[in-house]
DSSP file (Angstrom, degrees, kcal/mol; ACC not computed):
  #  RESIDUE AA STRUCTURE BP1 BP2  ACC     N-H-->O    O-->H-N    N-H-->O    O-->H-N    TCO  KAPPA ALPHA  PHI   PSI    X-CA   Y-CA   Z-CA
    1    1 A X              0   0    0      0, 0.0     2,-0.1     0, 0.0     0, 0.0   0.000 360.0 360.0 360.0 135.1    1.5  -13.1    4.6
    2    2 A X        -     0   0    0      1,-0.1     3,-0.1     3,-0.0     2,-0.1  -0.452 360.0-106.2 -78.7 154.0    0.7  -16.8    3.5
    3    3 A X        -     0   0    0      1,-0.1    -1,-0.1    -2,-0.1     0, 0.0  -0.101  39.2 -99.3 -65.1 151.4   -0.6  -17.6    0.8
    4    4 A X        -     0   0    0     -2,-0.1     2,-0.3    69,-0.0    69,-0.1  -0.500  36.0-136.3 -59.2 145.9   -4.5  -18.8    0.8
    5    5 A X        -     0   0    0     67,-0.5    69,-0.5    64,-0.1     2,-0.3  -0.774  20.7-167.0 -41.9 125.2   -4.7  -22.6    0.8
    6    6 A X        +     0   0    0     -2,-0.3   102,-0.6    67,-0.2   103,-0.4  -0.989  11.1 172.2-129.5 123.0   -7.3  -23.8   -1.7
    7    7 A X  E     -a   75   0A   0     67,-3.1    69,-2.5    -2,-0.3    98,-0.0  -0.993  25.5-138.1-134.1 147.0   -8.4  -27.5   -1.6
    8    8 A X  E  >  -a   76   0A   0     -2,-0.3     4,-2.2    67,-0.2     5,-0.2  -0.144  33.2-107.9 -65.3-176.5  -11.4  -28.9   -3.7
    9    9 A X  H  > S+     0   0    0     67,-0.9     4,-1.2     2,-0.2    -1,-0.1   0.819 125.9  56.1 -94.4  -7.2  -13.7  -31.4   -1.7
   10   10 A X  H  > S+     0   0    0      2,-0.2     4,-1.3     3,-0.1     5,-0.2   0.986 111.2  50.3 -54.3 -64.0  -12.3  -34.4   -3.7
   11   11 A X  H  > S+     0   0    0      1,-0.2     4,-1.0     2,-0.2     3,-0.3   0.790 110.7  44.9 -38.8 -51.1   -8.7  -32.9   -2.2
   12   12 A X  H >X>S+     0   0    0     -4,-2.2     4,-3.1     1,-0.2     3,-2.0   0.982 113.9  49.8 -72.6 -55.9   -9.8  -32.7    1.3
   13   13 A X  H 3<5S+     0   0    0     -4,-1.2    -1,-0.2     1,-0.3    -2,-0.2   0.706 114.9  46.8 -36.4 -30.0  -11.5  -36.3    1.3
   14   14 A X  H 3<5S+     0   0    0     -4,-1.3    -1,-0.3    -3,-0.3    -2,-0.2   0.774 113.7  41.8 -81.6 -35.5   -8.5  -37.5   -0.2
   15   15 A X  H XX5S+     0   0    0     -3,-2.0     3,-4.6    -4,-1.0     4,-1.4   0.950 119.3  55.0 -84.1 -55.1   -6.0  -35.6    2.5
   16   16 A X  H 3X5S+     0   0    0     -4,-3.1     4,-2.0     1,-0.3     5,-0.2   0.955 108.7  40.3 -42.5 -29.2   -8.8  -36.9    5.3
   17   17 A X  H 34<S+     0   0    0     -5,-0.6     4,-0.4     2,-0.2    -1,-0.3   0.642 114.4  56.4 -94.8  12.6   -8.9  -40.6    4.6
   18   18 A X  H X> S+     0   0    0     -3,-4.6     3,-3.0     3,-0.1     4,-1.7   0.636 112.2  46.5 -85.2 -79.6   -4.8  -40.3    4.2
   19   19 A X  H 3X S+     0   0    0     -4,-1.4     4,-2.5     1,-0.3    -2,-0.2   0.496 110.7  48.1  -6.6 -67.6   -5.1  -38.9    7.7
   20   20 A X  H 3X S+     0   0    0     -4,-2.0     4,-1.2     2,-0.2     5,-0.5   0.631 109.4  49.0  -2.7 -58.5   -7.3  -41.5    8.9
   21   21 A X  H X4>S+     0   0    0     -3,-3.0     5,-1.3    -4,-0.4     6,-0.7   0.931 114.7  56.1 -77.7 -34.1   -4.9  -44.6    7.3
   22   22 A X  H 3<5S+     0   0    0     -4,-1.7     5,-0.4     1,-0.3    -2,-0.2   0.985 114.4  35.3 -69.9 -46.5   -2.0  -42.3    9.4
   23   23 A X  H 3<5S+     0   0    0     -4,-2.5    -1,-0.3    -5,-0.4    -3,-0.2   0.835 126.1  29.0 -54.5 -31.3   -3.8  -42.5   12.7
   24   24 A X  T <X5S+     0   0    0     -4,-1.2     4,-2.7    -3,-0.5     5,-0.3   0.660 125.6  20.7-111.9 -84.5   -5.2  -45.2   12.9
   25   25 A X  H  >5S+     0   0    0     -5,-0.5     4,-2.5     1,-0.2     5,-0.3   0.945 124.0  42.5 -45.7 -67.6   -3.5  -48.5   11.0
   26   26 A X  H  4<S+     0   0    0     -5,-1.3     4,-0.3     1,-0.3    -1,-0.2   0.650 114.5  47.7 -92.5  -8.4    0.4  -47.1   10.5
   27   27 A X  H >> S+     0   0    0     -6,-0.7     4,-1.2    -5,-0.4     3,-1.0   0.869 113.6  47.9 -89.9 -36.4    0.9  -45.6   13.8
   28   28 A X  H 3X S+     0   0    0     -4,-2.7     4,-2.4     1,-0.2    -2,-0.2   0.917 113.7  47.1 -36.1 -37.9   -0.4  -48.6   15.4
   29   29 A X  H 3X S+     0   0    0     -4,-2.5     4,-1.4    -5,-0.3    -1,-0.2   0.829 116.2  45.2 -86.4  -0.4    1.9  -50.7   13.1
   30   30 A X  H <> S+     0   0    0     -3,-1.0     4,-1.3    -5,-0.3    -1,-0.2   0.617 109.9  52.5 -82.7 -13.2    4.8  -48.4   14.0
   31   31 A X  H  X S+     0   0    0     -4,-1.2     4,-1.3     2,-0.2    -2,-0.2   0.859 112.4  49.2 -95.3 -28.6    4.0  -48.4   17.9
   32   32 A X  H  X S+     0   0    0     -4,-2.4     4,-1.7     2,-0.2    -2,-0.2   0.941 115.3  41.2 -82.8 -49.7    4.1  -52.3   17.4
   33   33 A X  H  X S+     0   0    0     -4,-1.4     4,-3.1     2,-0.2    -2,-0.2   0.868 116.6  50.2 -30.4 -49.2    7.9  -52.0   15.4
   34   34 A X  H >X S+     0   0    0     -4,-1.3     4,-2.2     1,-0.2     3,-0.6   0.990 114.2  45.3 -63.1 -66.0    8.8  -49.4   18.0
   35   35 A X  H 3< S+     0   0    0     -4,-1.3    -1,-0.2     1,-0.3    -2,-0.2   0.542 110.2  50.6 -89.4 -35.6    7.5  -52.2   20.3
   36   36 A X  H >X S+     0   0    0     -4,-1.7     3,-1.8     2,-0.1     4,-0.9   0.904 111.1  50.7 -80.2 -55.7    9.4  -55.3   18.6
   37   37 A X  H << S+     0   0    0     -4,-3.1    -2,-0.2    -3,-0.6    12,-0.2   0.883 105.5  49.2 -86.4 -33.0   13.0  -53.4   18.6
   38   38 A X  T 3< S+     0   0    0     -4,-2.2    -1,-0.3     1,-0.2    -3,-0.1   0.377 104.6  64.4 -75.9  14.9   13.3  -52.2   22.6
   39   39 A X  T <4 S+     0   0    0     -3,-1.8     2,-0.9     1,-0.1    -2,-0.2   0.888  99.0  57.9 -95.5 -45.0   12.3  -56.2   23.6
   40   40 A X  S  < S-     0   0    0     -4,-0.9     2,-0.3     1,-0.2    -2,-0.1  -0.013 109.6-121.9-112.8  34.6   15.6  -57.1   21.8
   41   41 A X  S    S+     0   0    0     -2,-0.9     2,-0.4    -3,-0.1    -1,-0.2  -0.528  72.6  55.8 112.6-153.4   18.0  -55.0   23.9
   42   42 A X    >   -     0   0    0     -2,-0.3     3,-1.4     1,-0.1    -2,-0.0  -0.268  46.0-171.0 -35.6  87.8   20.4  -52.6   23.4
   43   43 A X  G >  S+     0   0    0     -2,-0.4     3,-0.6     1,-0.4    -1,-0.1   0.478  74.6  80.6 -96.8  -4.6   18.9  -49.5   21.7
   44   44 A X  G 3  S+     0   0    0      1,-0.2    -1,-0.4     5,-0.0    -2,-0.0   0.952 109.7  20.4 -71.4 -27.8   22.1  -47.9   21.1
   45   45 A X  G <  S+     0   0    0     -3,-1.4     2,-0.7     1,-0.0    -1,-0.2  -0.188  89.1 109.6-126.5  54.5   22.7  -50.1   18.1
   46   46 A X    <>  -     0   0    0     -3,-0.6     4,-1.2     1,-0.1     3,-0.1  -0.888  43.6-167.3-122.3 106.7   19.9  -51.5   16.9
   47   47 A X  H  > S+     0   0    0     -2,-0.7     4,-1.9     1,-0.2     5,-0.3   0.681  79.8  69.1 -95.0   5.9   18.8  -50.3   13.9
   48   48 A X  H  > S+     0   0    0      1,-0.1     4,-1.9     2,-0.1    -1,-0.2   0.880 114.7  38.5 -43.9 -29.1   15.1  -51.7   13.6
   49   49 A X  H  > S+     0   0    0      1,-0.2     4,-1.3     2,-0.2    -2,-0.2   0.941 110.2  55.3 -85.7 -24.4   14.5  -49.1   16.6
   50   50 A X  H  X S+     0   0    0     -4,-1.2     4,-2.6     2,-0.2    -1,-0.2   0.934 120.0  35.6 -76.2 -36.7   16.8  -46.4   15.2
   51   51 A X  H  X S+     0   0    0     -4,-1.9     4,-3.2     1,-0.2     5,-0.2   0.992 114.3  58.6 -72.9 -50.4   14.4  -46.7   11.7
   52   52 A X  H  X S+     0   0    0     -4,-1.9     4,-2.9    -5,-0.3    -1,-0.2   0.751 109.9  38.5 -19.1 -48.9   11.5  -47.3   13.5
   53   53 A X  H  X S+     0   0    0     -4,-1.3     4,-3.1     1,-0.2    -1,-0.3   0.940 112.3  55.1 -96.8 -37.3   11.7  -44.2   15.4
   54   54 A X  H  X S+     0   0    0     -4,-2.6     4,-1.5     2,-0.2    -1,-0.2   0.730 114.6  46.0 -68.6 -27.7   12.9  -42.1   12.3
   55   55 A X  H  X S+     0   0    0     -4,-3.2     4,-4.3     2,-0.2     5,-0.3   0.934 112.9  49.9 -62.9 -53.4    9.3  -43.6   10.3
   56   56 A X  H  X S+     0   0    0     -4,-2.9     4,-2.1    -5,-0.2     5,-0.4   0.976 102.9  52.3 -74.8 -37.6    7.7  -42.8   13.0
   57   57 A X  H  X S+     0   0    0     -4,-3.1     4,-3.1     1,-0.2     5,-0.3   0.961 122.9  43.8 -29.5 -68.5    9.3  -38.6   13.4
   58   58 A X  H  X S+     0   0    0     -4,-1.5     4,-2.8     1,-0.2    -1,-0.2   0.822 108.3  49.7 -47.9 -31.6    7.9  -38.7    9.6
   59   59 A X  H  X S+     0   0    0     -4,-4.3     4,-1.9     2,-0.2    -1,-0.2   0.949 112.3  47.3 -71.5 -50.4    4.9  -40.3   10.0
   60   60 A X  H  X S+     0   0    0     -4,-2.1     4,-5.2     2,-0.3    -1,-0.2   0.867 115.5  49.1 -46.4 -57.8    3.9  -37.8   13.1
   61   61 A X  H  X S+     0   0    0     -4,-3.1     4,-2.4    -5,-0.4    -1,-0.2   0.869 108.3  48.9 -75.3 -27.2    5.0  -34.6   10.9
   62   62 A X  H  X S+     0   0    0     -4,-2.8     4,-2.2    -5,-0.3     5,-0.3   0.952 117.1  45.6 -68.5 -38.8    3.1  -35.6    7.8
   63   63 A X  H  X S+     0   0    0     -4,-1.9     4,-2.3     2,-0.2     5,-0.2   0.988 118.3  40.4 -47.8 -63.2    0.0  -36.1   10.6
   64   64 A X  H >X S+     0   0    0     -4,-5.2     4,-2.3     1,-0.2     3,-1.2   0.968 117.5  50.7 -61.5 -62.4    0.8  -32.9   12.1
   65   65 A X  H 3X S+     0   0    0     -4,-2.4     4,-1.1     1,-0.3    -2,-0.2   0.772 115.5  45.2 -22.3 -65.7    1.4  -31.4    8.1
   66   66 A X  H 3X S+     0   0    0     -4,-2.2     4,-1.6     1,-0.2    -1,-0.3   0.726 108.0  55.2 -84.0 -28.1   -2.1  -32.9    7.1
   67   67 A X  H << S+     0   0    0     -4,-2.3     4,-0.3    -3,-1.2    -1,-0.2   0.966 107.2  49.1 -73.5 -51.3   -4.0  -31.6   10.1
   68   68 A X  H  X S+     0   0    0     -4,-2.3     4,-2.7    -5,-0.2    -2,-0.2   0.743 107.2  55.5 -62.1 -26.4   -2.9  -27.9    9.5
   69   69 A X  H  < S+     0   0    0     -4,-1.1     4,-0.2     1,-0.2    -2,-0.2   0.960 114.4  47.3 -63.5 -72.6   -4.0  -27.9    5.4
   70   70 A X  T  < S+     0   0    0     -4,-1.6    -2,-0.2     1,-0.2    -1,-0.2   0.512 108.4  45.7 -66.8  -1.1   -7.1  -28.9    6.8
   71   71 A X  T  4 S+     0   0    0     -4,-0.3    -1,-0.2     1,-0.2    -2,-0.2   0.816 124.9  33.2 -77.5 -48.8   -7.6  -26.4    9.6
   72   72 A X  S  < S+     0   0    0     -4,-2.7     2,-0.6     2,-0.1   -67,-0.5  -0.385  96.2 128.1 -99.0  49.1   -6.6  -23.0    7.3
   73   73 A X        -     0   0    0     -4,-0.2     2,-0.5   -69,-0.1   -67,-0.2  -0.920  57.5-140.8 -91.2 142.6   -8.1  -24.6    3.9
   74   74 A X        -     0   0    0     -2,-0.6   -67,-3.1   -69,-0.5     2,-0.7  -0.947  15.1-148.7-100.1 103.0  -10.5  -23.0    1.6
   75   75 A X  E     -a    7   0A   0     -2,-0.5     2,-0.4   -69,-0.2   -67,-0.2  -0.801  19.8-162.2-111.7 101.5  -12.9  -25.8    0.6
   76   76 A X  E     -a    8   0A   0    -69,-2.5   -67,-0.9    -2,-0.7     2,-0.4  -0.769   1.4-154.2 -86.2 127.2  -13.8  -24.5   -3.1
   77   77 A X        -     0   0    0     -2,-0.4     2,-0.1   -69,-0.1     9,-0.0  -0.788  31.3 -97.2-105.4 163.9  -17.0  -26.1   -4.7
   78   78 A X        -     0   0    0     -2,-0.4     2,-0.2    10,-0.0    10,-0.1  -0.570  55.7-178.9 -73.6 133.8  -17.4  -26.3   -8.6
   79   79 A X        -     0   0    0      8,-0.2     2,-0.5    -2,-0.1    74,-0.0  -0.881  29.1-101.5-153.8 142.5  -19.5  -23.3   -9.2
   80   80 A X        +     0   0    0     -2,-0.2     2,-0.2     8,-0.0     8,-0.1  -0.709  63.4 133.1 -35.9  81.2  -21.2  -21.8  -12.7
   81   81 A X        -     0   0    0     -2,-0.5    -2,-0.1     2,-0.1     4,-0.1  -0.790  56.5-149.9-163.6 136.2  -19.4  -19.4  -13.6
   82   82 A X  S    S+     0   0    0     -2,-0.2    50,-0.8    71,-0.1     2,-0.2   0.498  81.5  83.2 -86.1  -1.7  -17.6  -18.0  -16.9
   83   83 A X  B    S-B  131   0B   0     48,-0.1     2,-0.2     1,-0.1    47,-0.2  -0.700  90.3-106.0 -95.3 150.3  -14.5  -16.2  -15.0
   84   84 A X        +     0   0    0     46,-1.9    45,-1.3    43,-0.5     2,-0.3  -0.521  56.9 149.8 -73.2 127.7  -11.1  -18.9  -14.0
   85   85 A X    >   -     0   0    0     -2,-0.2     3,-1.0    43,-0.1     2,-0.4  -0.900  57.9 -72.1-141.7-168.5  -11.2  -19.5  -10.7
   86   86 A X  T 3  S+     0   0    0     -2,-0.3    19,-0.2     1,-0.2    -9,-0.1  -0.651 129.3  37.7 -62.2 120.6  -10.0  -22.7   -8.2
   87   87 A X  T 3  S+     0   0    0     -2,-0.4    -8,-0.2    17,-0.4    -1,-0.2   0.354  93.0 122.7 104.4  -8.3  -12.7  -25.1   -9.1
   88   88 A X    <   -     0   0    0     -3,-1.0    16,-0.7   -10,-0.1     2,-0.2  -0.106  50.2-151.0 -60.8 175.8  -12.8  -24.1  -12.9
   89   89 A X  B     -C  103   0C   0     14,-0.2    64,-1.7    62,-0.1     2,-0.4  -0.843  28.6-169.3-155.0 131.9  -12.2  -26.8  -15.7
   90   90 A X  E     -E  152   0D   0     12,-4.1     2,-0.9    -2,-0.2    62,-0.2  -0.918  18.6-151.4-128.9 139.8  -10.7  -24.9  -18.6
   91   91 A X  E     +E  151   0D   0     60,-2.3    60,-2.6    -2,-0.4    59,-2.0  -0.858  20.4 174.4-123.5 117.8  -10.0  -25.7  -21.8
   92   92 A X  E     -EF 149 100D   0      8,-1.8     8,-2.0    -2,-0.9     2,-0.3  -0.814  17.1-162.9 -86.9 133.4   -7.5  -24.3  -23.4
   93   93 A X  E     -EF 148  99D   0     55,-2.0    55,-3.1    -2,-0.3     2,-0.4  -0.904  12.0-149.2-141.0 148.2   -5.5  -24.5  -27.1
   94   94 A X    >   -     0   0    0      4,-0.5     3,-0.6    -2,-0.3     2,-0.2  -0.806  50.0 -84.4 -98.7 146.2   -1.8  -23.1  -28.2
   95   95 A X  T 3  S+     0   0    0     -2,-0.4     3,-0.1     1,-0.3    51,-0.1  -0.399 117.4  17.4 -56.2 120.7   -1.7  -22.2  -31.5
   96   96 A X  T 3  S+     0   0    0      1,-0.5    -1,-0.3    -2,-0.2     2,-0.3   0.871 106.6  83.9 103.7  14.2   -0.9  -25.1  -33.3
   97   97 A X  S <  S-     0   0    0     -3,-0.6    -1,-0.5     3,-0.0     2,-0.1  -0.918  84.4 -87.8-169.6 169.8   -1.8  -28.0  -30.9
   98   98 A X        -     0   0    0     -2,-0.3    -4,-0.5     1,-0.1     2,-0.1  -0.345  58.1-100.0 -75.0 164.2   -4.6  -29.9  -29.9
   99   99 A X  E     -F   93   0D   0     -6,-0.2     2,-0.4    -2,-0.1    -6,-0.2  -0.378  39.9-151.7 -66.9 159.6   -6.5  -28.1  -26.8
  100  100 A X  E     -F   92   0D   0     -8,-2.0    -8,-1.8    -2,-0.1    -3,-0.0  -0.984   6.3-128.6-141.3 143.7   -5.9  -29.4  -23.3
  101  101 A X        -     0   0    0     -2,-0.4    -9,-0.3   -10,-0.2     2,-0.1   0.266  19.6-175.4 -89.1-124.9   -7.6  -29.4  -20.5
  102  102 A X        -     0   0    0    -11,-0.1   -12,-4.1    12,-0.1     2,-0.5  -0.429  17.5-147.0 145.2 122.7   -6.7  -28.2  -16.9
  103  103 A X  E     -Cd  89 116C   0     12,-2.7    14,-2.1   -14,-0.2   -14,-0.2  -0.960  28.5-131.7-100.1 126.2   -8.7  -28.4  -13.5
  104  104 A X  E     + d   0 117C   0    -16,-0.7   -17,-0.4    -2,-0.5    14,-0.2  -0.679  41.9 165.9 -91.7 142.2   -7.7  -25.3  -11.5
  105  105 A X  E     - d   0 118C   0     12,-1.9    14,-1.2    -2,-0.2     5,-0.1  -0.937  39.9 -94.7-148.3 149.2   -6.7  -26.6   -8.0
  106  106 A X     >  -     0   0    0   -100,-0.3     4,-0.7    -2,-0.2    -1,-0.1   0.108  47.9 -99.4 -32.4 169.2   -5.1  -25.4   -5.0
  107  107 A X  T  4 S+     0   0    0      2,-0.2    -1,-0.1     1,-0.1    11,-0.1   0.375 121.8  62.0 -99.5  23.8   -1.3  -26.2   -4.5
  108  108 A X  T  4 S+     0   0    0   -102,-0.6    -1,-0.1     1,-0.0  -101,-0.1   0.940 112.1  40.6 -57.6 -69.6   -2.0  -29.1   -2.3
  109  109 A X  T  4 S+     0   0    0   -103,-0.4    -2,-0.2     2,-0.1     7,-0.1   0.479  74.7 128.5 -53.6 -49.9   -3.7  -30.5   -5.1
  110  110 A X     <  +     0   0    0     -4,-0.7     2,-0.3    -5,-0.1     7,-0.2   0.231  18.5 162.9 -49.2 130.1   -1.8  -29.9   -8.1
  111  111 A X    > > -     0   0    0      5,-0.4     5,-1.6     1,-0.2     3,-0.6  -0.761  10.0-178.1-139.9  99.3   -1.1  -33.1  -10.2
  112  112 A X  G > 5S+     0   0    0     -2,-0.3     3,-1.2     1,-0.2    -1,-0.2   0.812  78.9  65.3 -70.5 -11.0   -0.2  -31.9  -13.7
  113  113 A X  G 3 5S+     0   0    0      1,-0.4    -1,-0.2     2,-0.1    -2,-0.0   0.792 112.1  41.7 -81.4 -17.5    0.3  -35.5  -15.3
  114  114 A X  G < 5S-     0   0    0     -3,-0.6     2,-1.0     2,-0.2    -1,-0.4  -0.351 127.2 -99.7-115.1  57.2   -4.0  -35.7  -14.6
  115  115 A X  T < 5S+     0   0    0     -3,-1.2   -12,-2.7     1,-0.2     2,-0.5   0.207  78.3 138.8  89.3 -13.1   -4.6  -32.3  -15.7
  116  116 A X  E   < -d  103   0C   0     -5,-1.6    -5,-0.4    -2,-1.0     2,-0.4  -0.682  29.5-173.0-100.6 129.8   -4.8  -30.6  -12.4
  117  117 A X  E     -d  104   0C   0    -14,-2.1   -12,-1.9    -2,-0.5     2,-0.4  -0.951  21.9-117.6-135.4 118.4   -2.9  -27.0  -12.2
  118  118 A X  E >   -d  105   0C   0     -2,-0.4     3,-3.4   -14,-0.2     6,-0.6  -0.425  10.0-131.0 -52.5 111.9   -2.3  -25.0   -9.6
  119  119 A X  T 3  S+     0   0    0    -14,-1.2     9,-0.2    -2,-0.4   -13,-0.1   0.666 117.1  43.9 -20.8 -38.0   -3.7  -21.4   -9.1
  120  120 A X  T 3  S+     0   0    0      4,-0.1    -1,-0.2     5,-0.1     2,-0.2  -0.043  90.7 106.9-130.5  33.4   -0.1  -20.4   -8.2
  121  121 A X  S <> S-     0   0    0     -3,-3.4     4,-1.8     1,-0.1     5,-0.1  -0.535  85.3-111.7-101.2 170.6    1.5  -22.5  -11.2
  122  122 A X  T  4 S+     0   0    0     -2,-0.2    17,-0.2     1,-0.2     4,-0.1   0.841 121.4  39.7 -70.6 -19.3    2.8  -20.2  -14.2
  123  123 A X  T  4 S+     0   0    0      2,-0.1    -1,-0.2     1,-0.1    -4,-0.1   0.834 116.5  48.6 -84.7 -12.2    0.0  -21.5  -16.3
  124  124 A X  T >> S+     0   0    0     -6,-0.6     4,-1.0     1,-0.2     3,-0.8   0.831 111.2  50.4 -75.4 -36.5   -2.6  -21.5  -13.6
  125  125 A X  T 3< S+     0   0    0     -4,-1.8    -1,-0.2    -7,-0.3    -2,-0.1   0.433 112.1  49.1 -69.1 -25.8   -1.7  -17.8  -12.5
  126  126 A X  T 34 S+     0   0    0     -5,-0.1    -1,-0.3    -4,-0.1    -2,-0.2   0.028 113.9  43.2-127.9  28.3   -2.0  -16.7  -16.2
  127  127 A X  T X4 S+     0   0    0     -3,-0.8     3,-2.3    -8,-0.1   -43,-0.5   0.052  92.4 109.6-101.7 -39.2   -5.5  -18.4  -16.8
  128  128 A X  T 3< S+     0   0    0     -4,-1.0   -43,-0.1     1,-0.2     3,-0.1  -0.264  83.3  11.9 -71.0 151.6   -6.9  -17.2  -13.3
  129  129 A X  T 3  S+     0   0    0    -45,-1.3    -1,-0.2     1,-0.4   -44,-0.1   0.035 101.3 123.7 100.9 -23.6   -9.5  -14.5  -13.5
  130  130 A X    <   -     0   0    0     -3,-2.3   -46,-1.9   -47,-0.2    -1,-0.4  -0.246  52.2-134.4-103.2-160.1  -10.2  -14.7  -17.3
  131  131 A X  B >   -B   83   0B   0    -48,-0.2     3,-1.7     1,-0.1    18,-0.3  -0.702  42.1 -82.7-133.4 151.2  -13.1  -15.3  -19.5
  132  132 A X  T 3  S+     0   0    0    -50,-0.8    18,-0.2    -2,-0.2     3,-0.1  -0.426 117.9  32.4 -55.1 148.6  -13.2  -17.7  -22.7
  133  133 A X  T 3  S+     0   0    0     16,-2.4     2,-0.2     1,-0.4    -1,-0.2   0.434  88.9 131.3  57.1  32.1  -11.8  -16.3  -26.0
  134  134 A X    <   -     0   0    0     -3,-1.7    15,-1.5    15,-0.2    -1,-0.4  -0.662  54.5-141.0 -75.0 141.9   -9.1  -14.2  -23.7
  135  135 A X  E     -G  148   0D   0     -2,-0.2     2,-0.3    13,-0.2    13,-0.2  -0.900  29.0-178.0 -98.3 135.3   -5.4  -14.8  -25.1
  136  136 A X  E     -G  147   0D   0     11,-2.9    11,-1.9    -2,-0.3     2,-0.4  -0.985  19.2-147.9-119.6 158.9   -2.8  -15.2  -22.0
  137  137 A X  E     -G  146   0D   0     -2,-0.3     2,-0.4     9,-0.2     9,-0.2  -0.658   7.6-163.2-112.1 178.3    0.3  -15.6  -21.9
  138  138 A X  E     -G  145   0D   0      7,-2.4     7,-3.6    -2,-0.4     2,-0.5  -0.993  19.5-136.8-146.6 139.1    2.4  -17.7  -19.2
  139  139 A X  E     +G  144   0D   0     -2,-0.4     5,-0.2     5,-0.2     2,-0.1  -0.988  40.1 180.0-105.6 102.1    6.5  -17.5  -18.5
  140  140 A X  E >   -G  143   0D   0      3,-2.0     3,-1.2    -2,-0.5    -2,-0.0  -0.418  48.3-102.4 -87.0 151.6    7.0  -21.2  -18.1
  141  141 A X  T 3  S+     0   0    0      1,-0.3     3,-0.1    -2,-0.1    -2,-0.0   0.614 126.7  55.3 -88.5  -9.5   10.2  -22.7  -17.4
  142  142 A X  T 3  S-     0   0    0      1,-0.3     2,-0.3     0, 0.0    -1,-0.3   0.200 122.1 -93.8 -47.8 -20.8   10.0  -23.4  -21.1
  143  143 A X  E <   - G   0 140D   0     -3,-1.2    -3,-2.0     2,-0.0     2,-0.4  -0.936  64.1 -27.2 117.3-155.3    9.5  -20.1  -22.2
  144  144 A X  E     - G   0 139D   0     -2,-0.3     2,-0.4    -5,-0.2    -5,-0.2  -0.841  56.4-165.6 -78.3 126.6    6.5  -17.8  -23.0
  145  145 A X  E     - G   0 138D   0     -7,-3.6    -7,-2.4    -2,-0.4     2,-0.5  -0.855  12.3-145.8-119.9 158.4    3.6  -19.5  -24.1
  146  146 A X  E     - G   0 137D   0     -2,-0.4     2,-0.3    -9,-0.2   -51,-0.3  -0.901  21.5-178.1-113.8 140.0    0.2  -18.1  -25.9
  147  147 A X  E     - G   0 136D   0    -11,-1.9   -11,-2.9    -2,-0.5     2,-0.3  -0.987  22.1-152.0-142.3 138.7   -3.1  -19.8  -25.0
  148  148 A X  E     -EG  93 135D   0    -55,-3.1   -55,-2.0    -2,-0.3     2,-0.6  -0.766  25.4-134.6 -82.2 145.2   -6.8  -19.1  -26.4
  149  149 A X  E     -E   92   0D   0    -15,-1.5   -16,-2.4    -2,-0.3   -57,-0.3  -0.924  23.7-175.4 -43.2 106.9   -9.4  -20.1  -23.5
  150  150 A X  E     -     0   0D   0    -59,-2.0     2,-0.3    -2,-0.6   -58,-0.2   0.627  67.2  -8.0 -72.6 -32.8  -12.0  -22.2  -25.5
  151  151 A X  E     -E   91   0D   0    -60,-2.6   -60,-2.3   -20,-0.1     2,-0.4  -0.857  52.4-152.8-164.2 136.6  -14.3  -22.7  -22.6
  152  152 A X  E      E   90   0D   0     -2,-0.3   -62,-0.2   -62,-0.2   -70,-0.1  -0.866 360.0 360.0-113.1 137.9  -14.3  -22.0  -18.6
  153  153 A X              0   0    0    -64,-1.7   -63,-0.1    -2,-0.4    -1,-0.1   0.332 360.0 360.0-132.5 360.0  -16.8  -24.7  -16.9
């Protein structure tokens, strides 16, 4: 069975208006490329048309790719509530270090360098479900790590 999709509504606005620039502006300027390279002949070796058409295969599957996240997606809103879930912001400290935060996010989402961690990451997976001053641990590619939850928001 797949796994649930989870997007916040920042994520899906973000995947729509990518969607958008792919429909509208950059397959028009690819149908115009496409358009450019069969007026100047011979398509077996012309590679403007051969790239052309290989931008446009990507361009199509990331369209098709963006359309299906957004049909089966689980649009999670930031909700009150002291348990980790998708939509938390959790702040967490290792023994020894400063605390960090973390935005729990789908894995469409996930951007660890801005703090957003995936539900199905090893640290995201070993934060969901618990409450502040819970210890968890995570098997990281690093090793085992211990983390206090200071605060679920």
């Amino acid at each position: 069975m797949p796994q649930q999709t989870y997007l916040t509504p920042e994520g899906e606005a973000k995947l729509k208006a990518e969607l958008a620039e792919l429909t509208g502006p950059r397959r028009e300027e690819l149908a115009q490329r496409l358009r450019s390279a069969i007026q100047m002949g011979d398509l077996s070796e012309n590679a403007d048309y051969h790239k052309a058409k290989e931008d446009q295969a990507f361009l199509e599957g990331r369209i098709q790719e963006i359309e299906a996240i957004l049909r089966i997606a689980t649009i999670v809103e930031k909700r009150q509530s002291d348990v980790v879930t998708v939509g938390s912001r959790v702040i967490v400290q290792e023994e020894g270090s400063d605390s960090e935060t973390f935005d729990m996010v789908g894995a469409k989402e996930a951007d660890p360098r801005h703090g957003k961690i995936s539900n199905e990451s090893p640290i995201g997976a070993a934060l969901m479900d618990h409450r502040a001053g819970d210890v968890v641990e995570a098997d990281t590619p690093a090793g085992t790590i211990r983390m206090k939850i200071i605060s679920v928001e």
